[in-house]
N, CA, C and O atoms as CSV, one atom per row, in Angstrom:
chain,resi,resn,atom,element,x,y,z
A,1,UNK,N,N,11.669,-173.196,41.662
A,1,UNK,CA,C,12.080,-171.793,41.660
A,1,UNK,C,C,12.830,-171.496,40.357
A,1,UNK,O,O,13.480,-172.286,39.672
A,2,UNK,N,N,12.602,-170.172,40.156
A,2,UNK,CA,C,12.998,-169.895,38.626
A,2,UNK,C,C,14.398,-169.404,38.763
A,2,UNK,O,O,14.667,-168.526,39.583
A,3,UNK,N,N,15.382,-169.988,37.919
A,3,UNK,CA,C,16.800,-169.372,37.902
A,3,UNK,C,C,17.477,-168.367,37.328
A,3,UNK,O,O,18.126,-168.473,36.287
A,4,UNK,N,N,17.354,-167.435,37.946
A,4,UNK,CA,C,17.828,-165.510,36.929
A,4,UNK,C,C,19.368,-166.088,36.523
A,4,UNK,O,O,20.231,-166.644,37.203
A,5,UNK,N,N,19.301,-165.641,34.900
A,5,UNK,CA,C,20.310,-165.972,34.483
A,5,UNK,C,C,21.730,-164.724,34.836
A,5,UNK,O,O,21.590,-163.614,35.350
A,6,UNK,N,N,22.656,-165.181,34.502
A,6,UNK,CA,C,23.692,-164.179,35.489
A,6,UNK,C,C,24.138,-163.190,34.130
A,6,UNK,O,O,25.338,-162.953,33.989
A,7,UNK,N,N,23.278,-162.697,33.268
A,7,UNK,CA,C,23.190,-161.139,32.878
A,7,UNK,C,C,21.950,-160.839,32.844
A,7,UNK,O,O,21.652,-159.898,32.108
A,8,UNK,N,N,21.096,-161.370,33.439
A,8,UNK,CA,C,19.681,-160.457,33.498
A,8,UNK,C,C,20.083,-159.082,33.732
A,8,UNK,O,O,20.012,-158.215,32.860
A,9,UNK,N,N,20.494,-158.890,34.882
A,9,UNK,CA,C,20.365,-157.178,34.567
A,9,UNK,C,C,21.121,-156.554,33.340
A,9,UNK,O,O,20.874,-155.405,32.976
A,10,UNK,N,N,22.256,-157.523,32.576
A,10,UNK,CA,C,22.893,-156.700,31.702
A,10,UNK,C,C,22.170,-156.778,30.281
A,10,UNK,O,O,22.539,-156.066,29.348
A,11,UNK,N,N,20.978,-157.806,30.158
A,11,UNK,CA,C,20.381,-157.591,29.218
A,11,UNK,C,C,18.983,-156.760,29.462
A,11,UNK,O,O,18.054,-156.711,28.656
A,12,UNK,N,N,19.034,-156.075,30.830
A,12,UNK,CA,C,17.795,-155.372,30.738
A,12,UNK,C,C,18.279,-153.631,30.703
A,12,UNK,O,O,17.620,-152.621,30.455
A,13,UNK,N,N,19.700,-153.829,31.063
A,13,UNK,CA,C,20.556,-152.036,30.441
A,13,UNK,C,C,19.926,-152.446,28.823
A,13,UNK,O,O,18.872,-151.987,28.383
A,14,UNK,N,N,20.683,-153.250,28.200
A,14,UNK,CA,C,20.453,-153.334,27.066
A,14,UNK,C,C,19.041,-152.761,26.233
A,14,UNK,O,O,18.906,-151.872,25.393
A,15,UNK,N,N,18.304,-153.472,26.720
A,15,UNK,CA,C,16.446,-153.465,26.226
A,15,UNK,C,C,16.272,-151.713,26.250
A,15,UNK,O,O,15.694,-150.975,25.452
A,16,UNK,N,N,17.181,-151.340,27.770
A,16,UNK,CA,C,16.838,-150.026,27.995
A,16,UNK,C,C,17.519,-148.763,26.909
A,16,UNK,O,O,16.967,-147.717,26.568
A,17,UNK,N,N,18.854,-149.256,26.531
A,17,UNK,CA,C,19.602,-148.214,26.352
A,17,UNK,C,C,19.660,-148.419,24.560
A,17,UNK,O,O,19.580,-147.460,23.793
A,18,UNK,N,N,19.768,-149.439,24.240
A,18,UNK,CA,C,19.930,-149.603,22.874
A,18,UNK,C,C,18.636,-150.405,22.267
A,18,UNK,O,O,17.775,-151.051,22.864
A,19,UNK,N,N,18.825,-150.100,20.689
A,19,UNK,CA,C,17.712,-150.476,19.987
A,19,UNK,C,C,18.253,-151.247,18.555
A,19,UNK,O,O,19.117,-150.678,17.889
A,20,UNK,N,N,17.644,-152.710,18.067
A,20,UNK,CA,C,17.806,-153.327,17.303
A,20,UNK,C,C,17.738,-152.798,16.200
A,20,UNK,O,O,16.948,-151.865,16.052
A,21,UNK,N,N,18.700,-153.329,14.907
A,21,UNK,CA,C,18.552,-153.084,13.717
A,21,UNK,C,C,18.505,-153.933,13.126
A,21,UNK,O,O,19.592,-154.491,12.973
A,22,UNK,N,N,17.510,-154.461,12.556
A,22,UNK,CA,C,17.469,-155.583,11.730
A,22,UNK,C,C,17.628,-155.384,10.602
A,22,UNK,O,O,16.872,-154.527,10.145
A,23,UNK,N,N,18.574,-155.987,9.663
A,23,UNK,CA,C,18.852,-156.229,8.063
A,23,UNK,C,C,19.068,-157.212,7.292
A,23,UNK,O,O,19.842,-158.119,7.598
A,24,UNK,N,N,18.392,-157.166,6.150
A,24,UNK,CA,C,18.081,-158.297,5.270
A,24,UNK,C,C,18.819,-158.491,4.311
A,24,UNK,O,O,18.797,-157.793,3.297
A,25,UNK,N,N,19.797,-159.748,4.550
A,25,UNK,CA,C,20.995,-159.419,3.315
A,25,UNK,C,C,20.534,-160.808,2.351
A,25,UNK,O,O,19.606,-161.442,2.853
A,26,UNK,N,N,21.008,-161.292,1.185
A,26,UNK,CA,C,21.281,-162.480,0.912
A,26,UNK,C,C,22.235,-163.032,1.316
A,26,UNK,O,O,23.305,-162.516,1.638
A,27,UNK,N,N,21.865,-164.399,1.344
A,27,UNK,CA,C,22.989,-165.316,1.540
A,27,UNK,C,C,24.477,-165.329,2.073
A,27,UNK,O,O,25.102,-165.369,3.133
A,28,UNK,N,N,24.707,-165.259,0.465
A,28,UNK,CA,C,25.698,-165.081,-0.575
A,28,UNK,C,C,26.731,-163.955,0.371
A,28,UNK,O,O,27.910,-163.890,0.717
A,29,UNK,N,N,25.666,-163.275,0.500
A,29,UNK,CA,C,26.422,-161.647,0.564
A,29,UNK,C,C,27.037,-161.472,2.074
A,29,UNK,O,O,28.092,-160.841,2.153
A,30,UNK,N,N,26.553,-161.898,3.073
A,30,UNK,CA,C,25.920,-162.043,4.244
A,30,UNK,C,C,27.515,-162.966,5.071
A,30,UNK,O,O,28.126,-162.707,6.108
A,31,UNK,N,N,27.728,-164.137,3.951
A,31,UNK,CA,C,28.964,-165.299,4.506
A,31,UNK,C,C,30.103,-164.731,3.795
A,31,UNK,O,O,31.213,-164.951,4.280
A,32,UNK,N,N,29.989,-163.790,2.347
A,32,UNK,CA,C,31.054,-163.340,2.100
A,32,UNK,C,C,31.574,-162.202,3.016
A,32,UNK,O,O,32.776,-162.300,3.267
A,33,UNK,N,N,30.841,-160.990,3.652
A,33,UNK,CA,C,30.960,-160.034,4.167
A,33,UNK,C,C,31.628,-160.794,5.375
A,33,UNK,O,O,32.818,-160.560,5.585
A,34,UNK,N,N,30.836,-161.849,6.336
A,34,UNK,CA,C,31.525,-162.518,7.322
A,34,UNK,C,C,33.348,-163.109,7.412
A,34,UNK,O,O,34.186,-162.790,8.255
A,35,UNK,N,N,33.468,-163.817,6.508
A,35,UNK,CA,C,34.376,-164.357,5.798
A,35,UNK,C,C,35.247,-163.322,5.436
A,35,UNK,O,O,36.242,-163.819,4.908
A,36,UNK,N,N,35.309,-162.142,5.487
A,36,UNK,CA,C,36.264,-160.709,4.863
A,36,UNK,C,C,36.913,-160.572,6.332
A,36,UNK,O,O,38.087,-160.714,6.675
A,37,UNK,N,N,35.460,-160.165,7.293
A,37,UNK,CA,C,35.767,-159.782,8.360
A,37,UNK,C,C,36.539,-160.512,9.048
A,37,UNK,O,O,37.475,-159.883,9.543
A,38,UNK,N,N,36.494,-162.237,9.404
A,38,UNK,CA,C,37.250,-162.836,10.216
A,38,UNK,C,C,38.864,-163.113,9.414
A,38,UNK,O,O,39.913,-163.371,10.004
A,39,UNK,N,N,38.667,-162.969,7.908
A,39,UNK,CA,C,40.295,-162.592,7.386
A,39,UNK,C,C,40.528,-161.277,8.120
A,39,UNK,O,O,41.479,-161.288,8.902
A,40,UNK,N,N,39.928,-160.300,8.025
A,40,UNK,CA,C,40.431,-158.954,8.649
A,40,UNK,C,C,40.948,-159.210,10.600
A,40,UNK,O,O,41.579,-158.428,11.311
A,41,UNK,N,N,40.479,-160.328,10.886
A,41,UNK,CA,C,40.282,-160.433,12.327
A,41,UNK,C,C,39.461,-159.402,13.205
A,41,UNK,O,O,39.926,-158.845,14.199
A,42,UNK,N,N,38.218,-159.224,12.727
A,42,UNK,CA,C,37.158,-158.259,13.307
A,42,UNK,C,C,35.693,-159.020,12.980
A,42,UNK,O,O,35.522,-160.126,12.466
A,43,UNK,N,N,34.874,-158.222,13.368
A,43,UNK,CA,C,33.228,-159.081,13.780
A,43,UNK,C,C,32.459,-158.319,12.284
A,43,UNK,O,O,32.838,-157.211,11.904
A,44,UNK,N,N,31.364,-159.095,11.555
A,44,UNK,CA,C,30.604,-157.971,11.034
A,44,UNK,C,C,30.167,-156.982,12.080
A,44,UNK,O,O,30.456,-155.805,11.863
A,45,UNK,N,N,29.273,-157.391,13.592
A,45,UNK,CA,C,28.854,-156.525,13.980
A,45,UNK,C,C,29.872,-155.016,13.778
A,45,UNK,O,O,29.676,-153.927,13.238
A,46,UNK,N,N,31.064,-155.669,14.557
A,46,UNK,CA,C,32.165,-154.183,15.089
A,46,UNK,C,C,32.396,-153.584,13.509
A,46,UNK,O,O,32.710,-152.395,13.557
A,47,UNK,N,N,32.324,-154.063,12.267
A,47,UNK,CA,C,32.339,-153.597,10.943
A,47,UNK,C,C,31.715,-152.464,10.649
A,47,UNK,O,O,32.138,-151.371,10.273
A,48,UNK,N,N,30.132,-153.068,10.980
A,48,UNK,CA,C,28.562,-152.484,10.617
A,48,UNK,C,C,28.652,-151.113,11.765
A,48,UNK,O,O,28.526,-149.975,11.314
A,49,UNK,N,N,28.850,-151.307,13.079
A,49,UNK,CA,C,29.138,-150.198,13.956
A,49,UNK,C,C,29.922,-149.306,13.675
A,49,UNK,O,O,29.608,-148.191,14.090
A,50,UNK,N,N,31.194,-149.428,12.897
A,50,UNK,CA,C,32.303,-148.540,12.685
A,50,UNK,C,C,31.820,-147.986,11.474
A,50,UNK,O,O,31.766,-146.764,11.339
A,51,UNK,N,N,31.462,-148.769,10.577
A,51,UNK,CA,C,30.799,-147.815,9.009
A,51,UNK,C,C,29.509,-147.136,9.548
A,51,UNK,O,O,29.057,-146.476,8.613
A,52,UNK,N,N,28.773,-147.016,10.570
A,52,UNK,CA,C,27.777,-145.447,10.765
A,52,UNK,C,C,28.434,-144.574,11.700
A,52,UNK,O,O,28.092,-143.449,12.065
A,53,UNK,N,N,29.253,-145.141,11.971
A,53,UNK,CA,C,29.949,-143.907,13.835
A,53,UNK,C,C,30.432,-143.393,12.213
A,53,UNK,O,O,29.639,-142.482,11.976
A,54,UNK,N,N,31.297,-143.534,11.068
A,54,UNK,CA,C,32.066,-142.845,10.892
A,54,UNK,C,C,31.065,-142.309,9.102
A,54,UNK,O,O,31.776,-141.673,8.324
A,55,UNK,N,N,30.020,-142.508,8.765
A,55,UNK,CA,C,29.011,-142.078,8.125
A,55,UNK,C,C,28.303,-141.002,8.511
A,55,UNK,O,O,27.875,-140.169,7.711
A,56,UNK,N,N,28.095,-140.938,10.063
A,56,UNK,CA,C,27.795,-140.030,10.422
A,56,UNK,C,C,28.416,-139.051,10.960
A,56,UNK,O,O,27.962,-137.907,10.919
A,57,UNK,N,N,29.408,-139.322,11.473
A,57,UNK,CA,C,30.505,-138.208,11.666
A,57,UNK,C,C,30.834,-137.343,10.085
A,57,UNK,O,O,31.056,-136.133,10.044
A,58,UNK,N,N,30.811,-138.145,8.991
A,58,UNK,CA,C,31.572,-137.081,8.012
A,58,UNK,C,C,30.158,-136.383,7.518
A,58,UNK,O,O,30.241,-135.294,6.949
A,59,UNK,N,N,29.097,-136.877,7.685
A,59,UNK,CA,C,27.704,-136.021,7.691
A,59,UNK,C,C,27.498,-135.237,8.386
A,59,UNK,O,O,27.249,-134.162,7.840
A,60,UNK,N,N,27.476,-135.239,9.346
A,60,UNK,CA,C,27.779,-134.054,10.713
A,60,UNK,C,C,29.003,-132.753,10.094
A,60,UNK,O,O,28.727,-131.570,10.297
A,61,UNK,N,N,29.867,-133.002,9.607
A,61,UNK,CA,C,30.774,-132.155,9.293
A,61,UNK,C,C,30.366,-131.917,8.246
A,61,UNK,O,O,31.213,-131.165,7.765
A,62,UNK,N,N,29.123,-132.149,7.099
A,62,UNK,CA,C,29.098,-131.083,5.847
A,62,UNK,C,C,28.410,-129.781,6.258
A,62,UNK,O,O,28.296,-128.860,5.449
């Protein structure tokens, strides 16, 4: 018998509600940006999320 892992359903909100962005960085660029963030004590992801919520907010307001 097959064993449902214990967020199946929270990765199938996921599939449903949100959509991947894939980006192609170098290296280089990629462990330095990382390396900023965990001095800052924050994630690239929560970084990358906060620079369009607030890209698009000041776009919205021109």
């Amino acid at each position: 018998m097959e064993e449902k892992s214990k967020y199946a359903r929270q990765a199938a909100y996921n599939r449903r509600t949100y959509v991947r962005f894939p980006l192609d960085l170098k290296p280089e660029v990629l462990e330095a940006f990382k390396a900023k963030c965990t001095a800052n004590g924050t994630t690239p992801t929560t970084e990358i999320k906060r620079f369009i919520t607030e890209y698009c907010k000041d776009k919205a307001e021109e």
